[in-house]
Every structure is written in C-alpha cells, then in structure tokens.
C-alpha positions in Angstrom: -25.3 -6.7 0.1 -25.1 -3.5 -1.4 -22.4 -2.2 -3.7 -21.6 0.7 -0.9 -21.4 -1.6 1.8 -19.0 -3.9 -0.4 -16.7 -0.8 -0.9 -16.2 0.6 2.8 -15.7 -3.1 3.3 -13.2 -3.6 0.9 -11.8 -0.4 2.4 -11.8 -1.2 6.0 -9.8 -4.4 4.8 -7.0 -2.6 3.4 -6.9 0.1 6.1 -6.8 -3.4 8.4 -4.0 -4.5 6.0 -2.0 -1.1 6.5 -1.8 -0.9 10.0 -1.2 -4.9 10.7 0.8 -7.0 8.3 2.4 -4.0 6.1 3.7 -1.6 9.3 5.4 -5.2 10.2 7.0 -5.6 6.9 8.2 -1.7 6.8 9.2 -1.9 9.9 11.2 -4.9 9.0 12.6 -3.4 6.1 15.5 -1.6 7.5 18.9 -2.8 4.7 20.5 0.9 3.4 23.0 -1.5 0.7 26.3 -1.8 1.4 27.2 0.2 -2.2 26.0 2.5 -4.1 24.2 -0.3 -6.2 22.7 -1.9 -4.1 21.6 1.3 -2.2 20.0 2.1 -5.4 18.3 -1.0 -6.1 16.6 -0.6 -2.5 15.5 2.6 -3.4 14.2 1.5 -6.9 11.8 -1.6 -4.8 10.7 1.0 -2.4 9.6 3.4 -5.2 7.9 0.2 -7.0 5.8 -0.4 -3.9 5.6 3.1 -2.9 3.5 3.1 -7.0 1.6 0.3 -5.9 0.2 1.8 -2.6 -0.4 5.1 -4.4 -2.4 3.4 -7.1 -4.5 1.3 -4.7 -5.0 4.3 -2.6 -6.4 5.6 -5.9 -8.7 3.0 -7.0 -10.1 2.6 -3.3 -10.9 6.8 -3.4 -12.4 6.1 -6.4 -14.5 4.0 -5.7 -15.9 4.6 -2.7 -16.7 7.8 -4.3 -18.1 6.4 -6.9 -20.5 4.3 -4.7 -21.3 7.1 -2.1 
C-alpha cells in the first residue's frame, strides 16, 4: 500500500469521524453554565478541543500534501 493511499485513507477516516460520532457529540453539547464560572470553564473545554481539531486539521493538510 502506498504512503498516498495510506494518507487520503487516514483522511477519509477523520472526515468519516467529523460528520458521524463528533456532529453527535456537539450536537449534544448544549450546557451555557449556570454562572459565570462555570460558563467560563465551558468556554475554556470548547477552546481546548476547538486546538485540537485545528491541530489535526493541520497535520492531516500536511500530510497529504506532503504525499501528493
């Protein structure tokens, strides 16, 4: 199998991932806090996975531009 072929695989997977199982869990995640604290600490976890989406997004551009 070729390095290319692993990486739009890999890719395909995680586009698979974003519109199954992780629309369900935003769409699940609906709590605003009832206080300002906890408000806050919502929006700290939704920036935390908001960095890890961006940074996989990243990596996956990378390379598959890499392998193209």
């Amino acid at each position: 199998m070729s390095l290319w072929y692993s990486s739009i695989t890999c890719c395909m997977k995680v586009v698979e991932w974003i519109l199954g199982p992780a629309e369900k869990l935003l769409a699940s995640q609906t709590d605003i806090g009832d206080s300002f604290e906890a408000a806050d600490n919502l929006r700290k976890q939704h920036e935390q996975l908001e960095l890890k989406c961006t940074v996989s997004t990243i990596h996956n551009v990378f390379s598959l531009h890499y392998y193209l």
